[in-house]
C-alpha positions as CSV (number, residue, x, y, z in Angstrom):
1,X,-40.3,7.1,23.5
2,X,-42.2,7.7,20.5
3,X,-44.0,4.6,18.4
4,X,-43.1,4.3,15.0
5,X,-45.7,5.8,12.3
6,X,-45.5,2.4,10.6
7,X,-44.5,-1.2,11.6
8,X,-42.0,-1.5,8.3
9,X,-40.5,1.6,10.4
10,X,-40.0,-0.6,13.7
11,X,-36.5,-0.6,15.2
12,X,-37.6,-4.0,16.7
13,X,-37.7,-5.1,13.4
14,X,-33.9,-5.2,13.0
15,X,-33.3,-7.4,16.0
16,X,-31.9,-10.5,15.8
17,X,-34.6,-12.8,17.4
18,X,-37.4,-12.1,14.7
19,X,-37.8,-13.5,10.8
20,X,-38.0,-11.2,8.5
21,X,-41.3,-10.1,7.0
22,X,-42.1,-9.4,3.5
23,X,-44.3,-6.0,2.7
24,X,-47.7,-8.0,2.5
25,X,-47.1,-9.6,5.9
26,X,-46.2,-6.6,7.3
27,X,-49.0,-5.0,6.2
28,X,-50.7,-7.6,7.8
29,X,-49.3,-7.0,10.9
30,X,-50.2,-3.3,10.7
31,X,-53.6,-3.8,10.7
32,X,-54.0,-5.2,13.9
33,X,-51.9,-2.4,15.4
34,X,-53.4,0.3,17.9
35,X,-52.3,3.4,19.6
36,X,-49.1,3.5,21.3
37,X,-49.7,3.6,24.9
38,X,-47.0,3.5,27.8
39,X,-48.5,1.1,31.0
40,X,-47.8,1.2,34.5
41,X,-46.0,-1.1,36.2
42,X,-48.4,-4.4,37.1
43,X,-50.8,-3.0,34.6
44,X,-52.4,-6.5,32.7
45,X,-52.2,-6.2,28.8
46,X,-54.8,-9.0,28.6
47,X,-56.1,-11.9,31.1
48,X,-56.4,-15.3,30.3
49,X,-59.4,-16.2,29.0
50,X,-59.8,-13.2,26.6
51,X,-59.8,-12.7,22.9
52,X,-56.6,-11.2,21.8
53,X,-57.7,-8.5,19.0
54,X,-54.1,-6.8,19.3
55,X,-51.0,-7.2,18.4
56,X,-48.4,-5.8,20.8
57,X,-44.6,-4.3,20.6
58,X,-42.5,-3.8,23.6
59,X,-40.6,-0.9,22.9
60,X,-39.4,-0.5,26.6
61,X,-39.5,-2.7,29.8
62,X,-40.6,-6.4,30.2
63,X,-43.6,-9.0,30.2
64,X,-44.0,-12.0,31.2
65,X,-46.9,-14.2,30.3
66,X,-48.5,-17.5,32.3
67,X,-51.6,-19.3,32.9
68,X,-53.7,-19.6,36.1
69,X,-54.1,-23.5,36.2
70,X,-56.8,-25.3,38.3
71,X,-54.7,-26.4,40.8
72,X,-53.8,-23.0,41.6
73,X,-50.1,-23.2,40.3
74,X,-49.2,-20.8,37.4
């Protein structure tokens, strides 16, 4: 699957679930964007306790986010 050349091009843009963004916001958005890359499977996008410098679009597959907490639960 190949990324869209810009985020106003974005066909998760169209879904349901998101508010629409005006051009300046997308803009915005676009400059915190990267290279398209394609993970493995169990492969971290970032760990807790790192600064988050990215801004991410899940063209294909899922996620899922937590937190470790101190008691060892999740």
């Amino acid at each position: 699957m190949a990324a869209p050349i810009h985020c106003a091009e974005c066909p998760v843009r169209r879904l349901a679930l998101f508010q629409p963004l005006d051009p300046e916001e997308v803009s915005i958005v676009e400059a915190f964007r990267t290279d398209f890359r394609c993970l493995k499977p169990g492969s971290a996008i970032f760990r807790q306790g790192e600064d988050i410098r990215e801004v991410y679009t899940l063209h294909g597959g899922w996620a899922y986010l937590y937190q470790n907490l101190v008691d060892g639960g999740r």
